[in-house]
N, C-alpha and C positions, 0 to 999 in steps of 0.2 A: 679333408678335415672332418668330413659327415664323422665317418665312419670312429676317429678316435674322441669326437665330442664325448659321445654315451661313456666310451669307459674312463674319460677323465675327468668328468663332472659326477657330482656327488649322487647319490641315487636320490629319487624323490622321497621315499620314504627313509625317514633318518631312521627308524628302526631295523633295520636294513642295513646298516653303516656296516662294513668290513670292519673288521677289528683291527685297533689303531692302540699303540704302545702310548700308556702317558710319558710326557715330559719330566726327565730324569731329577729327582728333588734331592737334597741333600738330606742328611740324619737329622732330625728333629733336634735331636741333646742324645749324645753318646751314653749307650746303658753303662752307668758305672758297675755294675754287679754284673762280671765276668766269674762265670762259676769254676771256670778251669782254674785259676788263682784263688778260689777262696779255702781255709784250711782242711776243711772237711771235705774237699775231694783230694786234696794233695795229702792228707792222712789216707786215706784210700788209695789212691795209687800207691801211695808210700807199703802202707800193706799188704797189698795185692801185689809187689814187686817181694815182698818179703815173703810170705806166701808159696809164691813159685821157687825161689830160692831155696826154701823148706823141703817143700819136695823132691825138688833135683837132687838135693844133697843132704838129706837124712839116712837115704842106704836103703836095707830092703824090710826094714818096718814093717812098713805100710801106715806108718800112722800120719794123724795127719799136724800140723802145729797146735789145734786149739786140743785134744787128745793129749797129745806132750807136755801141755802146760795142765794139764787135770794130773796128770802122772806125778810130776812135780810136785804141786801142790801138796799130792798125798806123803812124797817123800819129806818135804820139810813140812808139814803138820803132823805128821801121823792118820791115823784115822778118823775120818772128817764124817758130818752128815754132809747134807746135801746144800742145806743154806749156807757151811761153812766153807764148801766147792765153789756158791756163786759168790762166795765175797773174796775170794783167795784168786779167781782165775778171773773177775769179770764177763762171766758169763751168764747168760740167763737162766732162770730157771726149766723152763721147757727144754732146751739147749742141752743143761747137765745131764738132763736125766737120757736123752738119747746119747749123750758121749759114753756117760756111765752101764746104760746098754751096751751098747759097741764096744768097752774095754773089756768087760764081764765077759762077753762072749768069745773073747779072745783069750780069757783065762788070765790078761794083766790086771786086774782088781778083785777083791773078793766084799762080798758083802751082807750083812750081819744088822738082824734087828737090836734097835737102842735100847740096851737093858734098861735103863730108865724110862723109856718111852717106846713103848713094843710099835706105835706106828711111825716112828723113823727107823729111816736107814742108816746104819754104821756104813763108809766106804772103805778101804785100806788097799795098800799094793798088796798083791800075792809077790810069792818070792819069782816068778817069771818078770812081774811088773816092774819091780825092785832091782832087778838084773838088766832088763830090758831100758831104764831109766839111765842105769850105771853108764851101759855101752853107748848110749843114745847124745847122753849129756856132752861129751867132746863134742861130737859133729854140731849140735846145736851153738855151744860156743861159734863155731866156726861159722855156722849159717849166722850167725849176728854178725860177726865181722865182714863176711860176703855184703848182705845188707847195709852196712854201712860205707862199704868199699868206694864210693866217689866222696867219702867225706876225709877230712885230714883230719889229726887228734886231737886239734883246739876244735875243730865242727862238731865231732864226733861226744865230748864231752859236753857241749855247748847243746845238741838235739837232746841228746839223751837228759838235762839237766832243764832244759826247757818245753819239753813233754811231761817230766813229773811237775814242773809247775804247773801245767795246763790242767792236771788232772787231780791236784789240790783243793779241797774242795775250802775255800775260806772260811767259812760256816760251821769248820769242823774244831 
């Protein structure tokens, strides 16, 4: 018994002590703020699955969703400045001006100092952008309905009608 006394009794020095697992305690009070259920990441998902859908199935563009909706914009406004882009598409300012970059250099937007005000920019489609908008608009149809495709047509009108609530501003 000499011999297992030493390794079954505690060492002399408790600083020393083997590492010893505490005693299993239950959840204090359950965190009610589970972020995977809260709406701003489930808009995110939500969008991020819209998103990929965009691109699967837009064809050989290259553009990309928030692009297509600057495109747009210019087609039901006409020729826009730049603050008239971030209140039409929700995008930001820094944001436009690299999209508006990136259309420019593709030859889909053309752009033109504000005869009224030589330091803004006029935006407009060029007639490729205009074209490109034309053949693009179907498939995007179709990528909305993709995106919606696990809802039925009462869901369906019911997201869509309770998103523009959300984003109503009451103040206005």
């Amino acid at each position: 018994m000499g011999f297992f006394k030493g390794i079954l009794s505690p060492p002399a020095n408790p600083a020393i002590m083997p590492f010893q697992c505490p005693p299993p305690t239950e959840p204090a009070v359950p965190d009610p703020y589970v972020f995977s259920e809260q709406v701003g990441h489930l808009l995110r998902k939500a969008y991020q699955r819209h998103l990929a859908i965009f691109q699967q199935n837009v064809g050989d563009s290259q553009l990309t969703a928030v692009q297509f909706v600057t495109l747009c914009a210019l087609r039901d406004q006409g020729a826009s400045s730049l603050t008239e882009l971030v209140k039409a598409t929700a995008v930001d300012q820094a944001t436009i001006r690299g999209i508006v970059e990136r259309l420019k250099a593709k030859a889909l937007i053309t752009l033109e100092p504000d005869p009224a005000d030589k330091r803004k920019v006029i935006v407009d489609l060029s007639a490729s952008g205009a074209e490109l908008v034309a053949q693009t608009a179907p498939r995007a149809a179709q990528i909305s309905e993709l995106t919606m495709s696990n809802l039925n047509p009462a869901e369906r009108v019911a997201v869509l009608f309770l998103l523009r609530k959300m984003i109503d501003d009451p103040q206005e």
